[in-house]
C-alpha atoms as an extended CHARMM CRD file, in Angstrom:
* protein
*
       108  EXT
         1         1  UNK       CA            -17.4560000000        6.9290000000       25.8010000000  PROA      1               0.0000000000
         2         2  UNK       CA            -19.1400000000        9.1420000000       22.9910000000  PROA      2               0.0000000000
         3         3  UNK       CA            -16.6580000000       11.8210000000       23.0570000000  PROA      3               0.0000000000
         4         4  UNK       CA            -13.5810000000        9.8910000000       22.2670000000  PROA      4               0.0000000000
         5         5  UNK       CA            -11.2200000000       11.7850000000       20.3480000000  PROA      5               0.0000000000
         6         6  UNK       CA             -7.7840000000       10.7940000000       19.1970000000  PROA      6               0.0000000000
         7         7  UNK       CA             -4.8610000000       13.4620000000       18.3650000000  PROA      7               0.0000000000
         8         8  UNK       CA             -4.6620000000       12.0570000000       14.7820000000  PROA      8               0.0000000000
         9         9  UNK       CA             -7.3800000000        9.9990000000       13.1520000000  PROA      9               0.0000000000
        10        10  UNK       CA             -6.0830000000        8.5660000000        9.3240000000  PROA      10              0.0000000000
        11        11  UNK       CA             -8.6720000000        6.8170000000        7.2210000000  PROA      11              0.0000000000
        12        12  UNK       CA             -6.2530000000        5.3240000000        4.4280000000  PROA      12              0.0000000000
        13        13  UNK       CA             -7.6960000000        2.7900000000        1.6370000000  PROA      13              0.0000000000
        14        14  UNK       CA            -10.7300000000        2.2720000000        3.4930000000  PROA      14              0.0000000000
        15        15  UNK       CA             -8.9680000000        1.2330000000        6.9770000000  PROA      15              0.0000000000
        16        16  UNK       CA             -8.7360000000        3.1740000000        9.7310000000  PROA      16              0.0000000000
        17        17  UNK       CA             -5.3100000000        4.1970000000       11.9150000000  PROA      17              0.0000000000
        18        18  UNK       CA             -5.2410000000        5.9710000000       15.1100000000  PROA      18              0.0000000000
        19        19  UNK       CA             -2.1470000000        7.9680000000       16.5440000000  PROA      19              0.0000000000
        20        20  UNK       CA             -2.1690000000        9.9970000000       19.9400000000  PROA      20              0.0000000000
        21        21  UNK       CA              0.6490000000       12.2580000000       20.7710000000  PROA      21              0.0000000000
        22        22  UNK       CA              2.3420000000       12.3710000000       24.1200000000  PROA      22              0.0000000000
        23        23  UNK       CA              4.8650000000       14.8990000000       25.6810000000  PROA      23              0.0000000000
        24        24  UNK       CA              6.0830000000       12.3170000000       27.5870000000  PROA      24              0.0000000000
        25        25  UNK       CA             10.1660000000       11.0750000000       27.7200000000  PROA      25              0.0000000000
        26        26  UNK       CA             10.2170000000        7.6370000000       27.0720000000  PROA      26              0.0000000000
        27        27  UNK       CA             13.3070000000        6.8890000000       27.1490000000  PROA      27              0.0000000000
        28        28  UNK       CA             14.4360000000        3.9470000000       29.3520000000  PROA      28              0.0000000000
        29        29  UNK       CA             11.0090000000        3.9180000000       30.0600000000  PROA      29              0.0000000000
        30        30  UNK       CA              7.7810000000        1.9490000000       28.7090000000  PROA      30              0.0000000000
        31        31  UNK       CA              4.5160000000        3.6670000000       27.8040000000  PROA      31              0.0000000000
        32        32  UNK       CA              1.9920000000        3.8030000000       31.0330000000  PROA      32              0.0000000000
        33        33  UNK       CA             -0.5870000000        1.2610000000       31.3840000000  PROA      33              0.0000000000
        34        34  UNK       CA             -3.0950000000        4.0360000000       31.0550000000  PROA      34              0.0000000000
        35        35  UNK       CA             -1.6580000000        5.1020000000       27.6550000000  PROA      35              0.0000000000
        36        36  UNK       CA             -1.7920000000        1.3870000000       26.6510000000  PROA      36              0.0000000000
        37        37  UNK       CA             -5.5940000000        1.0240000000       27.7560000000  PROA      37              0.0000000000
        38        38  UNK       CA             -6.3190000000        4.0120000000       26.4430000000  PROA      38              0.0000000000
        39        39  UNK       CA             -4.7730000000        2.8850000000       22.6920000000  PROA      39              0.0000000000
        40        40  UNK       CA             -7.0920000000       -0.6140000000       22.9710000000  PROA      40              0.0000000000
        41        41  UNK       CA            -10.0830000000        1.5700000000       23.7590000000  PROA      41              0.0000000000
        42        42  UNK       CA             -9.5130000000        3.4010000000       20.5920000000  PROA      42              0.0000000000
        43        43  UNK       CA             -8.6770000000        0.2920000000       18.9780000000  PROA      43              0.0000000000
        44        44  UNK       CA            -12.0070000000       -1.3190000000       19.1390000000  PROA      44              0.0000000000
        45        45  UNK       CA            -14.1530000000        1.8670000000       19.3090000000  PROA      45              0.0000000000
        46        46  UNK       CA            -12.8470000000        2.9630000000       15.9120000000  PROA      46              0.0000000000
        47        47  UNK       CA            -12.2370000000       -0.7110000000       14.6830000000  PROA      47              0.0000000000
        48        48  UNK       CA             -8.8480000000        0.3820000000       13.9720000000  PROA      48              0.0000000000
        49        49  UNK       CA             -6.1270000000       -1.3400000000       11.6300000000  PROA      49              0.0000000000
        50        50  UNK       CA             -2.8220000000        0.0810000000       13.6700000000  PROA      50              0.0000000000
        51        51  UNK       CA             -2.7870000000        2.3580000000       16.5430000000  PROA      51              0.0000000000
        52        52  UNK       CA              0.1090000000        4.0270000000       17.4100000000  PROA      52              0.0000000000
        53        53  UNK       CA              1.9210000000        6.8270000000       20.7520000000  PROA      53              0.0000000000
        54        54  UNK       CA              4.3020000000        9.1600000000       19.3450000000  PROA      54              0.0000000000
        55        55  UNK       CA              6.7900000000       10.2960000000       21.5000000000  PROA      55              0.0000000000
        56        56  UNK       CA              9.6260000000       12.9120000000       21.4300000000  PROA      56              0.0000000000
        57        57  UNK       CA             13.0170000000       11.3670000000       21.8650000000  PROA      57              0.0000000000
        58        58  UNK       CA             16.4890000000       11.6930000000       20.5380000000  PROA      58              0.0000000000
        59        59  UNK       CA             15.6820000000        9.0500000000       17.8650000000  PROA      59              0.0000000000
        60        60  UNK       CA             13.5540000000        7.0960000000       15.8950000000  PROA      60              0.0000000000
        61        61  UNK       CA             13.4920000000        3.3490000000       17.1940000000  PROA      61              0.0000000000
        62        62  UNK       CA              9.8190000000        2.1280000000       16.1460000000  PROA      62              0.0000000000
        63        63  UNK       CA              8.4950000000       -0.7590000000       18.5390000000  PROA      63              0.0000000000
        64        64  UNK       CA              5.6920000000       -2.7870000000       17.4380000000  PROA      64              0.0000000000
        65        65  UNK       CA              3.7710000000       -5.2540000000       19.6610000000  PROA      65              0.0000000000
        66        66  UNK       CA              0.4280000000       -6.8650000000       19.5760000000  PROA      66              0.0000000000
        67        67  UNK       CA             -2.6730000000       -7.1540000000       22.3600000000  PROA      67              0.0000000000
        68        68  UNK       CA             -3.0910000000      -10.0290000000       24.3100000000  PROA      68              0.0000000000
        69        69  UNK       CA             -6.0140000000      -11.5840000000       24.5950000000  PROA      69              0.0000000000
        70        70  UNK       CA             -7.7530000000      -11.9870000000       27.4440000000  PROA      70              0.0000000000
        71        71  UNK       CA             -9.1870000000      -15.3740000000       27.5500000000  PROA      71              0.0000000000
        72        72  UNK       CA             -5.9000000000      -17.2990000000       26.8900000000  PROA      72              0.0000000000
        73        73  UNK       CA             -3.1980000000      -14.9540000000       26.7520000000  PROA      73              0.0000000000
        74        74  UNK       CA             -2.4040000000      -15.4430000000       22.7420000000  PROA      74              0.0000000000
        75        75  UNK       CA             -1.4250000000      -12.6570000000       20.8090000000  PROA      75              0.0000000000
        76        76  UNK       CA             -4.1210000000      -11.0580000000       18.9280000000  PROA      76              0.0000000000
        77        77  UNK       CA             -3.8190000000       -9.4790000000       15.2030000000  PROA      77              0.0000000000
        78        78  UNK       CA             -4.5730000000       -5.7710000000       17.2080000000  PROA      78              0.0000000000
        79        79  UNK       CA             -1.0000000000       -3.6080000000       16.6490000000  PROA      79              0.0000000000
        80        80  UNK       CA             -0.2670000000       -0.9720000000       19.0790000000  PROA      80              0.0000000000
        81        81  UNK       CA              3.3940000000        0.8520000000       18.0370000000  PROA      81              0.0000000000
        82        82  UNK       CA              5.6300000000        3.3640000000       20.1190000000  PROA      82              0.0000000000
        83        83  UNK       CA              6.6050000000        6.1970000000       17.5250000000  PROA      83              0.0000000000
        84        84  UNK       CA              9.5600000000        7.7660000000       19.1190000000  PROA      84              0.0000000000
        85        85  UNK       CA             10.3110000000       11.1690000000       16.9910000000  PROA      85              0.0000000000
        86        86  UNK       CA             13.1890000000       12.5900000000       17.2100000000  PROA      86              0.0000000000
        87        87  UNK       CA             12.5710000000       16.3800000000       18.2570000000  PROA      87              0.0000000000
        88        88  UNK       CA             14.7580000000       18.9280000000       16.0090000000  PROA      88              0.0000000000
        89        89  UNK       CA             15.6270000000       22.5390000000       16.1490000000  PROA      89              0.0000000000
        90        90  UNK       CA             14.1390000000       23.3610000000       12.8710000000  PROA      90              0.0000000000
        91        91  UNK       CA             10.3530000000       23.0600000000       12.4210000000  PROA      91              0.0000000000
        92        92  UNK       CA             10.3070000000       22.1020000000        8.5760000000  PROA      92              0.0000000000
        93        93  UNK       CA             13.2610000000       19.1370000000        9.3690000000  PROA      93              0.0000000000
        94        94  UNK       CA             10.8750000000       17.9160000000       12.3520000000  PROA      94              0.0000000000
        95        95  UNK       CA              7.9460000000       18.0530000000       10.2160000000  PROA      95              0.0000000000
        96        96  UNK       CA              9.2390000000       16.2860000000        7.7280000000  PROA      96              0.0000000000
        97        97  UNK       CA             10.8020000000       13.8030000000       10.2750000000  PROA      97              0.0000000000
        98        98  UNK       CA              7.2540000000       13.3340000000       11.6610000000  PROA      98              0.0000000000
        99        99  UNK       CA              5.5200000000       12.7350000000        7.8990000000  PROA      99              0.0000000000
       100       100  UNK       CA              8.7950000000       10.0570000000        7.2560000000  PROA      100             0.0000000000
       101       101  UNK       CA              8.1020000000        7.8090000000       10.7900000000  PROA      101             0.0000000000
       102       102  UNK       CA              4.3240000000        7.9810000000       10.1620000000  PROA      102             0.0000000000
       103       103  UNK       CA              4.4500000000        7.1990000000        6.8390000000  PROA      103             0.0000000000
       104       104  UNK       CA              6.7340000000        4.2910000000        7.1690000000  PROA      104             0.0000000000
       105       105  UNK       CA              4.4190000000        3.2580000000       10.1840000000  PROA      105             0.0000000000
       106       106  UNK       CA              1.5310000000        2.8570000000        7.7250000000  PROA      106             0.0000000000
       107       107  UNK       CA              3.3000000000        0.9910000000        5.1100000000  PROA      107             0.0000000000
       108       108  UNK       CA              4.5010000000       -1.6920000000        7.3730000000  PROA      108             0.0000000000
């Protein structure tokens, strides 16, 4: 796995975050095992803090949830997040949209 590349790679006060974009509808729907797997992956490879899927959606309902692990089924201190963004007519709004969810991602 030496060409693994996430959408969005944030070094921020020395800790690393990883985000990776989907054009996906999630709604009423959970993120696909293979998204999931692929989020731990970059989780350990880039020994990151958070890693997050951003979806489009018609709002902005943040879920946060932590790894299992696998030798007794406790929760681990590795965050994976669904980013829902809600997609808007106007580029600037959307961007700015975007910049708001992430930013209040990495705070919290």
């Amino acid at each position: 796995c030496t060409n693994i590349r996430p959408d969005i790679y944030l070094q921020v006060g020395g800790k690393q975050f990883v985000l990776d974009t989907k054009w996906k509808n999630l709604d009423n729907y959970g993120p696909s095992s293979s998204d999931l797997h692929q989020m731990f992956v970059y989780h350990d490879y880039f020994d990151a803090e958070k890693v997050a899927l951003l979806y489009p959606s018609v709002n902005n309902r943040m879920l946060r949830g932590n790894y299992l692990d696998r030798t007794d089924g406790s929760h681990t201190q590795k965050e994976c997040s669904l980013m829902p963004i809600k997609v808007g007519e106007e580029i600037a709004v959307w961007q700015q949209e975007i910049s708001e969810v992430v930013n209040r991602w990495l705070r919290g």
